[in-house]
C-alpha positions as CSV (number, residue, x, y, z in Angstrom):
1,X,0.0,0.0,0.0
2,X,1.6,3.5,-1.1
3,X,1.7,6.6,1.4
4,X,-1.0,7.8,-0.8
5,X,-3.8,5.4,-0.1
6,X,-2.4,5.2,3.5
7,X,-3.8,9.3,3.7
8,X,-7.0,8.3,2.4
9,X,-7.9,5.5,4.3
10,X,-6.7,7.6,7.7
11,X,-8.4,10.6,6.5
12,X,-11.9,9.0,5.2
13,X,-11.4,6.6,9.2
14,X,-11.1,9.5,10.7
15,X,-14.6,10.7,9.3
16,X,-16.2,7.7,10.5
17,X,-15.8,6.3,7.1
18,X,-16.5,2.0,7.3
19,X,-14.3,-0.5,6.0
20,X,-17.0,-1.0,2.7
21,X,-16.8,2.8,2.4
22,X,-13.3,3.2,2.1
23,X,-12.5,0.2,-0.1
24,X,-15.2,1.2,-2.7
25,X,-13.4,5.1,-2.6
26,X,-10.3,3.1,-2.8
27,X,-11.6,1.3,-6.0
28,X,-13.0,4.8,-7.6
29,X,-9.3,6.2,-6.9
30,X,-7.8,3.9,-8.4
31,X,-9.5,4.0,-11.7
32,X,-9.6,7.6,-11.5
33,X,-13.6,7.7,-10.8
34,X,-13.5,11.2,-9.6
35,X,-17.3,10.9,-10.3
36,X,-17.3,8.0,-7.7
37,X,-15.5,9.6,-5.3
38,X,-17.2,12.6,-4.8
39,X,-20.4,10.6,-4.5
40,X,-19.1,8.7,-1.6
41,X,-17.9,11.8,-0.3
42,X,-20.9,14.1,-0.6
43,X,-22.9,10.9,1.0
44,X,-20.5,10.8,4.1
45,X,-21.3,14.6,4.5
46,X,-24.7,14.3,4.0
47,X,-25.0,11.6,6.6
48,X,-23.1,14.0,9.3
49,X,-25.1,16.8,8.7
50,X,-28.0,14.8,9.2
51,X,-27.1,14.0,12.8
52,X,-26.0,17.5,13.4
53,X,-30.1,18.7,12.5
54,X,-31.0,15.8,14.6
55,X,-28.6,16.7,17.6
56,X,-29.6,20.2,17.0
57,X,-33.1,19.5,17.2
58,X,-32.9,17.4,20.4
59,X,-30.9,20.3,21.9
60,X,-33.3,22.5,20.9
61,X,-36.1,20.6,23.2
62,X,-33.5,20.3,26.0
63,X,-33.0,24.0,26.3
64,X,-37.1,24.5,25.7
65,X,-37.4,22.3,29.0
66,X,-34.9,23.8,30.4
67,X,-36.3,27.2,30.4
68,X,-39.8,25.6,31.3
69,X,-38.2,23.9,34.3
70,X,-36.9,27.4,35.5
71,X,-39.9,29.3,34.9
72,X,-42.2,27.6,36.9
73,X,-39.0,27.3,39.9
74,X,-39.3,30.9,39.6
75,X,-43.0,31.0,40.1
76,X,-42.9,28.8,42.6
77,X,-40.3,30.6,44.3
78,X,-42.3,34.0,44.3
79,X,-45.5,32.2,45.3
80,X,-44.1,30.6,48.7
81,X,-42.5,34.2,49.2
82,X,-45.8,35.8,48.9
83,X,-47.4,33.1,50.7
84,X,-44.9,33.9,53.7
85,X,-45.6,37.6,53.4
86,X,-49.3,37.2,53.9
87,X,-48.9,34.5,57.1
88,X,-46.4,37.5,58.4
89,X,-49.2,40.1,57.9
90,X,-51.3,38.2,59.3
91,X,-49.6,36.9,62.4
């Protein structure tokens, strides 16, 4: 194996390529399928970007109950205080 296909299989491992993955890329280098490449490329990025929407989106609900959660420990924080104001006044 030359130092070239050595980079590419690190590279396309390191993008969470699979063993099927790289050997096809392999084969489309080889041959000098730039076509092919690209394809398997664009696929890999597509497939990334799909989990950053779907992490995005599942951060997105976190931080809405988040800022639910807070809200209403807020409310209920002002409520006791207000409760302990009127057993004060009325004490």
């Amino acid at each position: 194996m030359n130092e070239k296909n050595k980079e590419i299989i690190e590279n396309l491992a390191d993008a969470g390529c699979d063993e099927a993955i790289i050997q096809e890329y392999l084969r489309h280098f080889e041959t000098n399928n730039s076509i092919g490449q690209s394809r398997i490329l664009s696929q890999r990025r597509c497939e990334l970007l799909d989990r950053i929407h779907t992490s995005q989106k599942q951060l997105d609900c976190l931080d809405y109950f988040i800022h639910y959660q807070q809200k209403r420990e807020r409310q209920s924080s002002v409520t006791e205080r207000h409760g302990d104001l009127k057993r004060k006044k009325n004490a």
